[in-house]
C-alpha positions in Angstrom: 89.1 111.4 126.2 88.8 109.3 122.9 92.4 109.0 121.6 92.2 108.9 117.3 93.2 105.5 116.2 96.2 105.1 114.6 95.2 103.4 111.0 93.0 106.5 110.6 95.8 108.6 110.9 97.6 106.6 108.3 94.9 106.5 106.1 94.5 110.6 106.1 98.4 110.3 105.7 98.2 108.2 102.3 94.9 110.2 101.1 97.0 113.3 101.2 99.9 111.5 99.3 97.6 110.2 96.8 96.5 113.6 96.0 99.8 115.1 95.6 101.2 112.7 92.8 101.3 114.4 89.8 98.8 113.1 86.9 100.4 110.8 84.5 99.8 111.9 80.9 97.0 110.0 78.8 98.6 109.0 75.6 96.7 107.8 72.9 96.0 107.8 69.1 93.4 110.0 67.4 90.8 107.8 64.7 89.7 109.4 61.5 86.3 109.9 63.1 88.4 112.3 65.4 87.8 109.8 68.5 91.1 109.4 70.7 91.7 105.5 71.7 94.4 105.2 75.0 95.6 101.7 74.9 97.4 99.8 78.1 99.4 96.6 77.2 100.4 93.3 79.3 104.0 92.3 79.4 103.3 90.1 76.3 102.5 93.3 74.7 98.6 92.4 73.7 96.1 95.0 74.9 94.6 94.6 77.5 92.6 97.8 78.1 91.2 100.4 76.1 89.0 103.9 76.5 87.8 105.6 73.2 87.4 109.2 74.4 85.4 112.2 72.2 87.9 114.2 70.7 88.4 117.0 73.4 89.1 113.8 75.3 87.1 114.8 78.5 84.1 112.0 77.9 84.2 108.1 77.6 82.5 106.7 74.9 83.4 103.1 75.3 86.0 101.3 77.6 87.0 97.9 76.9 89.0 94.7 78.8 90.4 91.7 77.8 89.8 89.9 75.0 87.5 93.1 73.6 90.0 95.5 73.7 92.2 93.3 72.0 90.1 92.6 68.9 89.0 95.7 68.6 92.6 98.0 68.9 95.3 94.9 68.8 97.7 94.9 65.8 95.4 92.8 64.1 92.5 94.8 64.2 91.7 97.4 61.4 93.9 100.7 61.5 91.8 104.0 61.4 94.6 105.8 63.2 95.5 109.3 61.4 98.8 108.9 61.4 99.7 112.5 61.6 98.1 112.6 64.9 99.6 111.3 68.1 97.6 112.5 71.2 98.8 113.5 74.4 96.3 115.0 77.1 
């Protein structure tokens, strides 16, 4: 009889934990062409990552690392935030 071997088991284990953690909200900021940009940040606070969703925020239009995402939605990049419109999904 072929006995399962144990890292399998494990790995089932952690797939089925993995699936039980509860989605962590997206938080972003809604442009003025209605676009919604969620921004993560290093511990120097530049960004470091961004995703530019359509605005029902269930498509990527453009994801950026580094150096892009920094020019293009850093604090010294243009604002075209609406500022009445914080975005949580």
């Amino acid at each position: 009889m072929i006995q399962p071997d144990a890292d399998s088991v494990d790995g089932c284990s952690a797939m089925d934990e993995r699936r039980e953690r509860p989605r962590r909200l997206r938080q972003g900021r809604r442009l003025s062409d209605g676009t919604v940009v969620v921004v993560s940040h290093d511990d120097e606070g530049r960004v470091n990552h961004a995703i530019r969703y359509d605005a029902s925020m269930e498509h990527v239009l453009e994801e950026l690392e580094g150096e892009a995402a920094e020019a293009a939605y850093g604090p010294q990049a243009k604002d075209e935030t609406d500022p009445h419109a914080d975005v949580d999904a």
